[in-house]
GUGU-634307 format. One line per 5 residues: number of its first residue (from 1); their letters; for each residue y, x, z of N, C-alpha, C. Coordinates in nm, 2 decimals, always signed. Each point is the difference from the previous one (the first is absolute). Layout:
NUM> a> Y,X,Z,Y,X,Z,Y,X,Z; ... .
//
This chain:
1> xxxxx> +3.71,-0.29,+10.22,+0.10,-0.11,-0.02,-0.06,-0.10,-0.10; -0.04,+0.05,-0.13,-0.10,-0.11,-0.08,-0.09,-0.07,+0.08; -0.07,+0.09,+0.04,-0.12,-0.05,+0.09,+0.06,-0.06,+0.09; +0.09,-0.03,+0.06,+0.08,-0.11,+0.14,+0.03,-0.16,-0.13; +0.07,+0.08,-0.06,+0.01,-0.13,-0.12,-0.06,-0.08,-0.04 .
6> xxxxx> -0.12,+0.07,-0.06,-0.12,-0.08,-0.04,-0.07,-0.11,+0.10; +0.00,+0.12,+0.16,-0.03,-0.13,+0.07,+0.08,-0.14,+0.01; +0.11,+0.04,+0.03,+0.13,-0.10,+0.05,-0.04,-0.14,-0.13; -0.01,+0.06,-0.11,+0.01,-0.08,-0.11,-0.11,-0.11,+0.01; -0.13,+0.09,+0.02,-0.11,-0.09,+0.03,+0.00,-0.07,+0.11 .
11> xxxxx> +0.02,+0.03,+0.13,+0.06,-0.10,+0.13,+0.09,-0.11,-0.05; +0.08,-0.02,-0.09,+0.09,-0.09,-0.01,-0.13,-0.08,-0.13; -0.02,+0.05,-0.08,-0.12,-0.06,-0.07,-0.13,-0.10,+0.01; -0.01,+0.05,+0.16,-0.13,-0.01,+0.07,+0.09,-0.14,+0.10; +0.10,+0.03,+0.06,+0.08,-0.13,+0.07,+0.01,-0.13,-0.07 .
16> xxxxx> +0.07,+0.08,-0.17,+0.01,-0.12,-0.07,-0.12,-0.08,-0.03; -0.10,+0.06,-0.07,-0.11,-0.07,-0.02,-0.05,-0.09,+0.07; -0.02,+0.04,+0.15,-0.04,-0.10,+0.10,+0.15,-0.10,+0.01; +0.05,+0.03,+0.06,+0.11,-0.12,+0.02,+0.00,-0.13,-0.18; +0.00,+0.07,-0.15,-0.03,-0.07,-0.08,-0.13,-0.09,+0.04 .
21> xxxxx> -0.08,+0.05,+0.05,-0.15,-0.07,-0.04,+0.01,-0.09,+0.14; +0.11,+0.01,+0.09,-0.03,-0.07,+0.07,+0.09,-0.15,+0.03; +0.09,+0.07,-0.07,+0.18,-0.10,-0.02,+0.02,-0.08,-0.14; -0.05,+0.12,-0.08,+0.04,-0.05,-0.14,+0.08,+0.10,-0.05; +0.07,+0.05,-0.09,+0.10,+0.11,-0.06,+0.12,-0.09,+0.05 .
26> xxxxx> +0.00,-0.13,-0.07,+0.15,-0.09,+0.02,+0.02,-0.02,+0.13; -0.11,+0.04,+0.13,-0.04,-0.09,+0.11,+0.10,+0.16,+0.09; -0.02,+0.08,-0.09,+0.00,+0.16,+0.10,+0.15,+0.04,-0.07; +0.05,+0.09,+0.14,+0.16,+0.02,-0.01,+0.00,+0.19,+0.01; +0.08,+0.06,-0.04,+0.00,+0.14,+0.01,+0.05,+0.02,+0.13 .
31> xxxxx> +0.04,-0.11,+0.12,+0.00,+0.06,+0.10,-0.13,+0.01,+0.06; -0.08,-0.10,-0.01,-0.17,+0.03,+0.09,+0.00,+0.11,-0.11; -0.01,+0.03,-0.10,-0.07,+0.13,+0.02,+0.05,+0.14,+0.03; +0.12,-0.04,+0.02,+0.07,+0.12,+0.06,-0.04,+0.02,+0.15; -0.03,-0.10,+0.10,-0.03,-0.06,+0.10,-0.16,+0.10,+0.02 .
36> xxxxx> -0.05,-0.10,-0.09,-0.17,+0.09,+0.02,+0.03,+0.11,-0.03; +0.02,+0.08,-0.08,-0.02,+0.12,-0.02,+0.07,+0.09,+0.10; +0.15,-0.04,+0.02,+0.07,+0.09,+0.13,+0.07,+0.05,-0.05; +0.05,+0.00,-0.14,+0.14,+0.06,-0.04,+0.15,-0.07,-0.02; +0.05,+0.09,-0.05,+0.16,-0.04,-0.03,+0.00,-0.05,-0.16 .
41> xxxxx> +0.09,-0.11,-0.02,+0.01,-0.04,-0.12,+0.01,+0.12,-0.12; +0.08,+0.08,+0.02,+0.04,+0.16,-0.08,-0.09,+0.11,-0.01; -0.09,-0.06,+0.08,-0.17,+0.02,-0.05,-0.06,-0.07,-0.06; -0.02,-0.11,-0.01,-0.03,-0.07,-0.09,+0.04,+0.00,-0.15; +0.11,+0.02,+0.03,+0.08,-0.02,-0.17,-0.01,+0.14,-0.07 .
46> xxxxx> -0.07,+0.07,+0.08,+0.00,+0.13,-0.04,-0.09,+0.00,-0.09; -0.13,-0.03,+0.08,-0.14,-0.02,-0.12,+0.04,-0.16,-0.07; +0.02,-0.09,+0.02,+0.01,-0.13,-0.07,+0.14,-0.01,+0.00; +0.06,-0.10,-0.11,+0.08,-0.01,-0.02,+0.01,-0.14,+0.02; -0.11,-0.10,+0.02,+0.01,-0.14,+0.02,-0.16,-0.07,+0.04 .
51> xxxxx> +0.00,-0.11,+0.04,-0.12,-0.05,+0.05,-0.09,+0.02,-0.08; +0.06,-0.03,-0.16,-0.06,-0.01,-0.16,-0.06,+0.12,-0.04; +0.05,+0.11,+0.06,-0.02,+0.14,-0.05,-0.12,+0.02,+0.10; +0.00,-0.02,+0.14,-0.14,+0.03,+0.03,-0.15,-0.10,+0.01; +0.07,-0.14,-0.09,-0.14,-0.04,-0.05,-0.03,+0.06,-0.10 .
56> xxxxx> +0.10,+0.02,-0.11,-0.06,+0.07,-0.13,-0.05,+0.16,+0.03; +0.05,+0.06,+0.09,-0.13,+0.08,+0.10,-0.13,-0.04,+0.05; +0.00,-0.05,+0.01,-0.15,-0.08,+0.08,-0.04,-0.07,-0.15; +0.00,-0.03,-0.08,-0.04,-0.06,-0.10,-0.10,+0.17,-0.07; +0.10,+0.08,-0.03,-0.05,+0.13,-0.03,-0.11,+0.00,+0.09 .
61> xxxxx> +0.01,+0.07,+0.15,-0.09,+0.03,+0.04,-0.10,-0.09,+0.01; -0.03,-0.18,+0.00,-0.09,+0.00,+0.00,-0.08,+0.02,-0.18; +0.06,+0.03,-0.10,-0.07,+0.01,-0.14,-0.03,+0.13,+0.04; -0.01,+0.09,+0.10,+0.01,+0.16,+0.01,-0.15,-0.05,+0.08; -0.02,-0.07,+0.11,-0.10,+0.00,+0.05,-0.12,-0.09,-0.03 .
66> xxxxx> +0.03,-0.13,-0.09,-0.12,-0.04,-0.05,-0.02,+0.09,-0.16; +0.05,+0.06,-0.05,-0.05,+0.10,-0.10,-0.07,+0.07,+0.04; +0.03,+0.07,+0.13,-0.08,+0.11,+0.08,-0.12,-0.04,+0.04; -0.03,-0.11,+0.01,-0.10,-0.10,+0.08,-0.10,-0.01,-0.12; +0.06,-0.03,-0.09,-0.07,-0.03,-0.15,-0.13,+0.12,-0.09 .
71> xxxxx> +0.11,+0.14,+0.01,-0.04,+0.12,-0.01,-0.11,+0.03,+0.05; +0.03,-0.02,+0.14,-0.08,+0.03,+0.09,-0.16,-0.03,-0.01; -0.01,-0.17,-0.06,-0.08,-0.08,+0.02,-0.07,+0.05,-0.16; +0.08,+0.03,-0.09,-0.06,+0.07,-0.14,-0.07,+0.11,-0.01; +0.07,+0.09,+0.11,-0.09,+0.11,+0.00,-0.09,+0.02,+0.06 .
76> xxxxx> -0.07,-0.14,+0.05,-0.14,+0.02,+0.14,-0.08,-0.03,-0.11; -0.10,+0.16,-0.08,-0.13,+0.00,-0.05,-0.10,-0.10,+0.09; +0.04,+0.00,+0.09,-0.14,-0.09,+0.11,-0.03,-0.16,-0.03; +0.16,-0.03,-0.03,-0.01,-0.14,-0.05,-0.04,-0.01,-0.14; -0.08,-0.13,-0.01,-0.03,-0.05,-0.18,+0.14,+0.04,-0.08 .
81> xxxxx> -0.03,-0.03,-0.11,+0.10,+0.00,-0.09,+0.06,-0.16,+0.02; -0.05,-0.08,-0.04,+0.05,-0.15,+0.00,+0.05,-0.03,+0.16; -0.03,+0.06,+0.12,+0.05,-0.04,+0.10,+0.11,+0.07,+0.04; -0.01,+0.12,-0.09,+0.14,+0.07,-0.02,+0.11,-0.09,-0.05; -0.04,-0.07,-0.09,+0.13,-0.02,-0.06,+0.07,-0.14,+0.07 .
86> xxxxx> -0.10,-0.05,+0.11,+0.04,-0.12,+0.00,+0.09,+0.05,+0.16; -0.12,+0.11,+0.04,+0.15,+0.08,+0.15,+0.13,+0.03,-0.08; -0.01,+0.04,-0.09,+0.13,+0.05,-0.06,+0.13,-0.12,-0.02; -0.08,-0.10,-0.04,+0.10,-0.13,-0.04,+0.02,-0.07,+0.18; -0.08,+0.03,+0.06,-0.02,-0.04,+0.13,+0.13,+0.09,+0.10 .
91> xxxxx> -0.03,+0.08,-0.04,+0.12,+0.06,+0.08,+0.18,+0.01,-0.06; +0.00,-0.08,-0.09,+0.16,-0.02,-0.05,+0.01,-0.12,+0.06; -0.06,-0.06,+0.10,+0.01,-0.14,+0.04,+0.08,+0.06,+0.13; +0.11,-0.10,+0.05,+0.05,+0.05,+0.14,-0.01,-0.09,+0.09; -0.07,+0.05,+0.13,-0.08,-0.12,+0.07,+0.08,-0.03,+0.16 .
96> xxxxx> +0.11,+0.12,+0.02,+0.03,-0.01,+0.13,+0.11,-0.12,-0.01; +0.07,-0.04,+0.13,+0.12,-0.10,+0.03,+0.13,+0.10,-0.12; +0.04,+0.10,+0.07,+0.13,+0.05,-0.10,+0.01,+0.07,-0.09; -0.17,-0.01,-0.06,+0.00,+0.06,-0.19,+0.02,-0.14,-0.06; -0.06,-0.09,+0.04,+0.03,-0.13,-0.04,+0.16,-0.09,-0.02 .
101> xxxxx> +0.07,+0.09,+0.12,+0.15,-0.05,-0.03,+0.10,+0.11,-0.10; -0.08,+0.07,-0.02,+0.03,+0.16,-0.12,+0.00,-0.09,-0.11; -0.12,-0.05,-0.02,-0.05,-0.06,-0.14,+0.06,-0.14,-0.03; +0.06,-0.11,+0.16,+0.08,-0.10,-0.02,+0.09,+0.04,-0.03; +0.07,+0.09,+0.01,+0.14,+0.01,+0.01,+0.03,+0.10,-0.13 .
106> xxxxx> -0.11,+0.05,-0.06,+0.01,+0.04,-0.11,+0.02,-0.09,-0.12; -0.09,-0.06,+0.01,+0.03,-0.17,-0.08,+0.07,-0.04,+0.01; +0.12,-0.03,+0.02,+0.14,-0.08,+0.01,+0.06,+0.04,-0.11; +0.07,-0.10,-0.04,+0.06,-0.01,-0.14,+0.11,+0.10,+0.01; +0.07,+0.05,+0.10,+0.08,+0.07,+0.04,-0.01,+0.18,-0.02 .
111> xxxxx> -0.13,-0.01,+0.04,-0.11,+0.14,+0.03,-0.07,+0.03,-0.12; +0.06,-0.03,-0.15,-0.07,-0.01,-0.11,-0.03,+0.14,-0.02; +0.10,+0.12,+0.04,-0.02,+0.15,-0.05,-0.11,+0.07,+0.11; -0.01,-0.04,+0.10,-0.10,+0.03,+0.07,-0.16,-0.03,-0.03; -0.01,-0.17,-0.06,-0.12,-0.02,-0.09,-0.02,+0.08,-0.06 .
116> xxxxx> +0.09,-0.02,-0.11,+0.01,+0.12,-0.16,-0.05,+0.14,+0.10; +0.06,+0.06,+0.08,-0.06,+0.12,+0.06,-0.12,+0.02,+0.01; -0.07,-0.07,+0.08,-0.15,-0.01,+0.06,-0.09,-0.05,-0.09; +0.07,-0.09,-0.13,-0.14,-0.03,-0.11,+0.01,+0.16,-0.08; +0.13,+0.07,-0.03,-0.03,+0.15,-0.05,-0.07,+0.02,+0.02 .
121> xxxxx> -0.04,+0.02,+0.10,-0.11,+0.09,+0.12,-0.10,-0.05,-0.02; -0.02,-0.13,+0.01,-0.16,-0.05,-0.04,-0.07,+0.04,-0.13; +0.11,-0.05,-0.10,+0.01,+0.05,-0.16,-0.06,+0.12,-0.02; +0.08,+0.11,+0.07,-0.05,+0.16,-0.07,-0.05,+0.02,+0.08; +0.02,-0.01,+0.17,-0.14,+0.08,+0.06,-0.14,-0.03,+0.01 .
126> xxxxx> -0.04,-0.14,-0.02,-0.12,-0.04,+0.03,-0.06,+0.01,-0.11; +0.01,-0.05,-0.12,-0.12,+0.03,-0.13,-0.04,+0.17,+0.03; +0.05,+0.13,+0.00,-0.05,+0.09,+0.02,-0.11,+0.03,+0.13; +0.03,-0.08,+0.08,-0.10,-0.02,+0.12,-0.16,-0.04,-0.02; +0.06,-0.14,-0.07,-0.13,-0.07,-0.04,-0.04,+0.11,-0.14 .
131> xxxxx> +0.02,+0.05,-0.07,-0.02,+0.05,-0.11,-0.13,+0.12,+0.02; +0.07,+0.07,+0.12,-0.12,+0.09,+0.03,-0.12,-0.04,+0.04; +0.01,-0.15,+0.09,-0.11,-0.05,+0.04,-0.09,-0.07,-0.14; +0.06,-0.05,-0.10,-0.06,-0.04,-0.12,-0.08,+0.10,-0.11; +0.10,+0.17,+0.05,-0.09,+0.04,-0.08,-0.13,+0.08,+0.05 .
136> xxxxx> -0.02,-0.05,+0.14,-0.10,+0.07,+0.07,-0.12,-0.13,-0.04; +0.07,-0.10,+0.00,-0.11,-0.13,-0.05,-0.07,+0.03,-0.14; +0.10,+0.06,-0.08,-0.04,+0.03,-0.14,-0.09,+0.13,+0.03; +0.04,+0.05,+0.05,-0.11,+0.14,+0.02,-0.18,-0.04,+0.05; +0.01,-0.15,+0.06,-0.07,-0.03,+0.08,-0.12,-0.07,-0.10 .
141> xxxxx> +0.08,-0.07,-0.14,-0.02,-0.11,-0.10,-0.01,-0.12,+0.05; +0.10,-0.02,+0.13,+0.04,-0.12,+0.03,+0.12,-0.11,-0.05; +0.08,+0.11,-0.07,+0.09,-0.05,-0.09,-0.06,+0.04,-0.17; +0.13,-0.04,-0.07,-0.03,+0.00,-0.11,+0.16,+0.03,-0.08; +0.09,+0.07,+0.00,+0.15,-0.05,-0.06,+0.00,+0.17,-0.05 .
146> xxxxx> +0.09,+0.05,-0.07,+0.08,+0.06,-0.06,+0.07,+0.05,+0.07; +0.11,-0.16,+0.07,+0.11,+0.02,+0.06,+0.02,-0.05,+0.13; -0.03,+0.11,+0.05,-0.03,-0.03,+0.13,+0.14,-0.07,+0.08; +0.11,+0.12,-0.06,+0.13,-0.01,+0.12,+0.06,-0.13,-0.08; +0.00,-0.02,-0.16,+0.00,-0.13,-0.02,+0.04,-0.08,+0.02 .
151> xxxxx> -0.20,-0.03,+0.05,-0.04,-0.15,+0.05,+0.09,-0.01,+0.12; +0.01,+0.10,+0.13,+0.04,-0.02,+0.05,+0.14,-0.02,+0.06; +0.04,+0.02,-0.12,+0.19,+0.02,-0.03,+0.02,-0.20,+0.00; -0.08,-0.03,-0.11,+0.00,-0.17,-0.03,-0.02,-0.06,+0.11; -0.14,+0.06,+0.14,-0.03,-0.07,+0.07,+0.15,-0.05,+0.10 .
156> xxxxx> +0.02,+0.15,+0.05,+0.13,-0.02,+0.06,+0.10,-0.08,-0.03; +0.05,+0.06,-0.13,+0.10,-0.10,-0.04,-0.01,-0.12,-0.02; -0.12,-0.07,-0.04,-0.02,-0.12,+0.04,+0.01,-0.05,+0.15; -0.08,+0.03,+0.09,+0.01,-0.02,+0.12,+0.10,+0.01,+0.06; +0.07,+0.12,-0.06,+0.13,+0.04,+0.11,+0.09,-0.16,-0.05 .
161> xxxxx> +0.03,-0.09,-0.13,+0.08,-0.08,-0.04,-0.09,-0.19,+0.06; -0.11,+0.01,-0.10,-0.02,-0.08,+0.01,-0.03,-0.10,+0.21; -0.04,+0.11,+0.06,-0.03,-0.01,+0.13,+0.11,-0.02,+0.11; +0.11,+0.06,-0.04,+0.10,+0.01,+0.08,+0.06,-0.12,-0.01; +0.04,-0.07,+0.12,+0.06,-0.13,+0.02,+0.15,+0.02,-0.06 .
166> xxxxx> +0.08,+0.09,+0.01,+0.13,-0.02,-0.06,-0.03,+0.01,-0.11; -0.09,+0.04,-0.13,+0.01,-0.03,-0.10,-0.07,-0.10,-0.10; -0.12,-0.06,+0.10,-0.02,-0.10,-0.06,-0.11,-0.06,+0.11; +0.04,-0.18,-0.02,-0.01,-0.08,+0.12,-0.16,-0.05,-0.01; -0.10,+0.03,+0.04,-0.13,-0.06,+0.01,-0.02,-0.10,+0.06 .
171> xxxxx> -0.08,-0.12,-0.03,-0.09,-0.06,+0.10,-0.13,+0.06,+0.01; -0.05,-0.08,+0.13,-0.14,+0.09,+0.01,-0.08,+0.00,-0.10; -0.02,-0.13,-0.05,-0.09,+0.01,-0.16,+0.05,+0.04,-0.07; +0.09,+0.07,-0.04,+0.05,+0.07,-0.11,-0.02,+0.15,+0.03; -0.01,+0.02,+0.14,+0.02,+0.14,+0.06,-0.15,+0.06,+0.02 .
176> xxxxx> -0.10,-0.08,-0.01,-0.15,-0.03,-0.02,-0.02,+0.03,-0.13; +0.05,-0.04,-0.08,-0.06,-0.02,-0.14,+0.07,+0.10,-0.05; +0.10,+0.06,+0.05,+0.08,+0.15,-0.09,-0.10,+0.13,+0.05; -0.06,-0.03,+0.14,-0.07,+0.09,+0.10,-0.12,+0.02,-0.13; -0.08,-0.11,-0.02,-0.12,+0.01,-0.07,+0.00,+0.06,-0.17 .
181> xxxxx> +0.13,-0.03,-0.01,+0.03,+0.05,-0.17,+0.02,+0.15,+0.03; +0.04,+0.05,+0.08,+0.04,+0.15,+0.02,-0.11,+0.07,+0.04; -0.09,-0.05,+0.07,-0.13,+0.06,+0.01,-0.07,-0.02,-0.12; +0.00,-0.08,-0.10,-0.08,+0.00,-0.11,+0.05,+0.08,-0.11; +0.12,+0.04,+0.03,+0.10,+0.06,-0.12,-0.05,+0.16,+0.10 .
186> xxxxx> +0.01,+0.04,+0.05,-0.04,+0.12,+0.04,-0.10,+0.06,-0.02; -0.12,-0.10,+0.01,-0.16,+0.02,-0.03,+0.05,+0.03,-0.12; +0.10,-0.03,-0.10,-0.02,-0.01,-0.17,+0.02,+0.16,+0.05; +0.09,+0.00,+0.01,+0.11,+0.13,-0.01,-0.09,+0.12,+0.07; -0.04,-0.02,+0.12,-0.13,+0.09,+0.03,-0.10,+0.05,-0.12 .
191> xxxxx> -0.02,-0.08,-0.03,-0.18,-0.04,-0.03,-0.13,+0.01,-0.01; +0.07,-0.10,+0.14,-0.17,-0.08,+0.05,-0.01,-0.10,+0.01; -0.11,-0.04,+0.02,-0.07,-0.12,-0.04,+0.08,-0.13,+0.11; -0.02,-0.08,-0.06,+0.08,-0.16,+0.07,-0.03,-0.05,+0.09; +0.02,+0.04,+0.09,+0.00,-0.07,+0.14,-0.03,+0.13,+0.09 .
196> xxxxx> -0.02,+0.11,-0.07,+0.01,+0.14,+0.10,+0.09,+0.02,+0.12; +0.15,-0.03,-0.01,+0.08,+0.00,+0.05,+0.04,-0.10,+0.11; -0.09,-0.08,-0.01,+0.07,-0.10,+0.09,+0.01,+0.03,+0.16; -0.09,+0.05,+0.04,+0.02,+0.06,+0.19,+0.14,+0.03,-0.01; +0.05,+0.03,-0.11,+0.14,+0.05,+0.03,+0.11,-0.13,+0.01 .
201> xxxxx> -0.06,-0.09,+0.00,+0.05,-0.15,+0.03,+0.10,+0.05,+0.17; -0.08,+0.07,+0.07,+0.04,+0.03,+0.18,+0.15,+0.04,-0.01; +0.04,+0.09,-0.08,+0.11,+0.07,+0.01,+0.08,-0.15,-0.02; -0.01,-0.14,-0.02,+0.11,-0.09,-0.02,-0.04,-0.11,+0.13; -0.06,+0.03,+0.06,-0.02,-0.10,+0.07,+0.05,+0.07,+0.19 .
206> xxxxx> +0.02,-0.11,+0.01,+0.07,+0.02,+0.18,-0.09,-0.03,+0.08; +0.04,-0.01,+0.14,-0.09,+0.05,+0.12,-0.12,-0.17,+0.00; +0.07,-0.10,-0.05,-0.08,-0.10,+0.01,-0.08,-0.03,-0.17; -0.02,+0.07,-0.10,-0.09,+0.06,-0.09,+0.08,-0.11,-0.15; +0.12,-0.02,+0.07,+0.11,-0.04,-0.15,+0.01,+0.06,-0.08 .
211> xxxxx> +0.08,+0.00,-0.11,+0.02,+0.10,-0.11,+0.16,-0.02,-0.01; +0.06,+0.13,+0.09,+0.11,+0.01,+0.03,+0.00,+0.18,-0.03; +0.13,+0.06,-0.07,-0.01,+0.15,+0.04,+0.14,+0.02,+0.10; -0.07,+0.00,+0.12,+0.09,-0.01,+0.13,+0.14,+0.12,-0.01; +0.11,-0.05,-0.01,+0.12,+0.12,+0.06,+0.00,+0.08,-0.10 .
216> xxx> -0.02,-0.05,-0.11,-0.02,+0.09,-0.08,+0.16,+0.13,-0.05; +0.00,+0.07,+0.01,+0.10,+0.15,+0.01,+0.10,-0.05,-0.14; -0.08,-0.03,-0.08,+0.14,-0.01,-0.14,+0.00,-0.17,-0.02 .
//
């Protein structure tokens, strides 16, 4: 019976997601997804309690699958160190049609406790991620810090605030010129030499070689 549940839950999960990424959240009604999936309302309300309650499900699950993605990418010995860390930041990016309306619709001034939710999650789970990959750099004497989890507590937190469009408004030349101070504040914080860092310019630039950090999750 768990096991019947768990599916049921994710079918309705899996409905909504597509129908959001393809409608919009505001665009999608609980009857199409009652529709796609093939149940009764009294099924629905069973696992959700409202439209709201299974985006802020789907918000979880996607921080549940690009963390997993992240991990993943940290623990491949086969990759460099430095190209590690830049898959790592590379995969908190969400690239499909309805992670994209996860992350719209997270942003609404309305959907403020759901933000607050998913920057948690960037906050405490990712600096330990990158942390381990920094101290394999130090083992390497490709870094230089003390503080490893730190540096990378600041990086985040920076990034997670300053980058994020709901909390503060960039133009491109401002969004350029915060991109290049963060890479040179990092080299400090690392330490290594000045201009070591820069290939890692990629992780901000989009498919046409802008300096954008696309979809970004927080």
């Amino acid at each position: 019976m768990r096991k019947e549940a768990e599916e049921r839950r994710n079918e309705i999960l899996d409905a909504a997601d597509e129908l959001f990424g393809q409608q919009g959240f505001d665009g999608t009604s609980t009857n199409e997804i009652l529709q796609k999936v093939g149940i009764a309302r009294g099924t629905l309300y069973y696992h959700f309690k409202s439209k709201e309650d299974i985006m802020d499900a789907l918000i979880e699950r996607y921080s549940e699958r690009i963390l997993k993605a992240a991990k993943a990418i940290a623990a491949n010995k086969h990759i460099a160190v430095y190209e590690r860390i830049i898959g790592v930041v590379m995969a908190l990016n969400v690239s499909d049609d309805s992670g994209k309306e996860v992350i719209e619709h997270m942003h609404k001034p309305q959907n403020a406790l759901m933000h607050q939710k998913i920057q948690k999650v960037i906050v405490n789970e990712v600096p330990p991620i990158l942390t381990d990959i920094i101290r394999e750099g130090i083992e390497q004497q490709l870094f230089h810090t003390p503080y490893p989890y730190e540096c990378m507590e600041m990086i985040v937190a920076y990034t997670n605030t300053v980058f994020d469009d709901a909390m503060v408004n960039l133009t491109a030349e401002q969004f350029a010129h915060r991109v290049q101070a963060l890479i040179f504040n990092v080299e400090r914080l690392l330490g290594v030499e000045r201009g070591s860092l820069q290939h890692m310019m990629k992780m901000f630039a989009n498919e046409n070689g802008d300096m954008e950090l696309n979809n970004n999750p927080h």
